[in-house]
C-alpha positions, 0 to 999 in steps of 0.5 A: 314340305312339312310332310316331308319332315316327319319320319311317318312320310319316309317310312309309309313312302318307303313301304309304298315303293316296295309294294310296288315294285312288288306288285309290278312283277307280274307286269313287267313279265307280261310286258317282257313276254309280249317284247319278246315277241317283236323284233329285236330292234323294236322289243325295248321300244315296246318295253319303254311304251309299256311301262310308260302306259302302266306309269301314266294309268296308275297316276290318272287312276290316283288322280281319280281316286274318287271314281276309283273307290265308287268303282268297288260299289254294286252297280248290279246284283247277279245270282244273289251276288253283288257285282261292282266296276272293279268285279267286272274289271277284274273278271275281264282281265282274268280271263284275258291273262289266262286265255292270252297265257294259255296261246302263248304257251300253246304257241311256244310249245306247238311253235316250232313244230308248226314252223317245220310242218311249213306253216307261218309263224304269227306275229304281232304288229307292235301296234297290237303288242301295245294295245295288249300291254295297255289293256293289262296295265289297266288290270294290274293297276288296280292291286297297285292303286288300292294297295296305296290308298290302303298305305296312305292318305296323301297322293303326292306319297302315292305318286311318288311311290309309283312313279319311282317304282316304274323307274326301277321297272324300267331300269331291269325290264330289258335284264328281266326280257332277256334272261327270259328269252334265254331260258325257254323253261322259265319262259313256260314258268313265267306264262304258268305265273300269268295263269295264276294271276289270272285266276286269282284275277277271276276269284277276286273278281267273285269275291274270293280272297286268296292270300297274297302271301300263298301266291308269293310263296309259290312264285318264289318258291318255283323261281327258286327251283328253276334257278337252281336248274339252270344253274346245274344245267350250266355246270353239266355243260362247262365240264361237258 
């Protein structure tokens, strides 16, 4: 309880909780992404599971912050470059993101004609949805573990902090899942996201830092364009 006392706790816990959520983004994009998928009626059961998963792997990963930091020591040396657990966690949930984006973005593209030509529209179980969903958390909780350890030294702060940023998540994911799927352009936008994760994912993986702030500034950025036209869209179609 004295921990709680002191001004220092709410400021790093608040700081934690921000960086969090902001870290969950892409998270939550994919997860609404792969929802939409489903059925109507299953697409919130999958979004719940989804961020249940990513709750329940950052809190086992902060509870083995021990194994987490051995994960970023060399294990093998390939081409002179040193390789860790969490090089080649990252390198594989790159390459993931940018192959599952890149058919995602296929399939809504090339979707429709395919539907015409009499060709059967794939689908996932919502076994596999799950799956999928897993594995991600497992990649995106990485940023977000490390990002607390850097924060503080305390794990009750840190699970604090996660557990209510996954509430927020939770709370927005269905808004977040439909105003995607209304939007075809921002769809296509989000996917492009995912892509850069990816890379960025891949580049980390080889020790390549590129500035979180570049990333935002540009994720933001397009957001803020694509906002503006839907917003004019909507107002050519009222005086239409």
């Amino acid at each position: 309880m004295e921990l709680f006392l002191q001004s220092e706790t709410w400021i790093a816990l608040l700081t934690l909780t921000f960086l969090e959520v902001v870290l969950g983004i892409d998270n939550i994009i994919f997860i609404s992404i792969l929802s939409n998928n489903l059925p109507a009626d299953r697409r919130k059961k999958a979004r719940t599971a989804g961020i249940g998963l990513a709750l329940f792997t950052r809190i086992a990963m902060l509870l083995g912050i021990s194994w987490i930091i051995g994960l970023t020591k060399p294990i093998f040396t390939l081409f002179e470059h040193a390789v860790s657990g969490r090089d080649l966690v990252l390198f594989s949930g790159g390459l993931f993101l940018l192959v599952k984006s890149t058919l995602e973005i296929h399939h809504k593209v090339e979707g429709q004609n395919e539907l015409e030509s009499g060709k059967k529209e794939r689908s996932l179980s919502f076994g596999q949805t799950i799956a999928q969903i897993a594995l991600l958390d497992i990649v995106f909780s990485f940023d977000s573990i490390l990002t607390a350890i850097g924060m503080t030294d305390h794990v009750i702060l840190m699970i604090i902090a996660v557990v209510i940023s996954m509430v927020i998540m939770l709370i927005f994911a269905g808004e977040v899942a439909d105003f995607i799927e209304k939007h075809p352009t921002l769809q296509m936008l989000a996917l492009s996201f995912l892509i850069l994760i990816g890379f960025v994912l891949v580049t980390e993986s080889f020790h390549v830092e590129i500035p979180k702030g570049y990333i935002y500034f540009a994720v933001f950025f397009s957001l803020a364009v694509e906002f503006l036209n839907i917003r004019t869209f909507r107002k050519k179609t009222d005086k239409g």
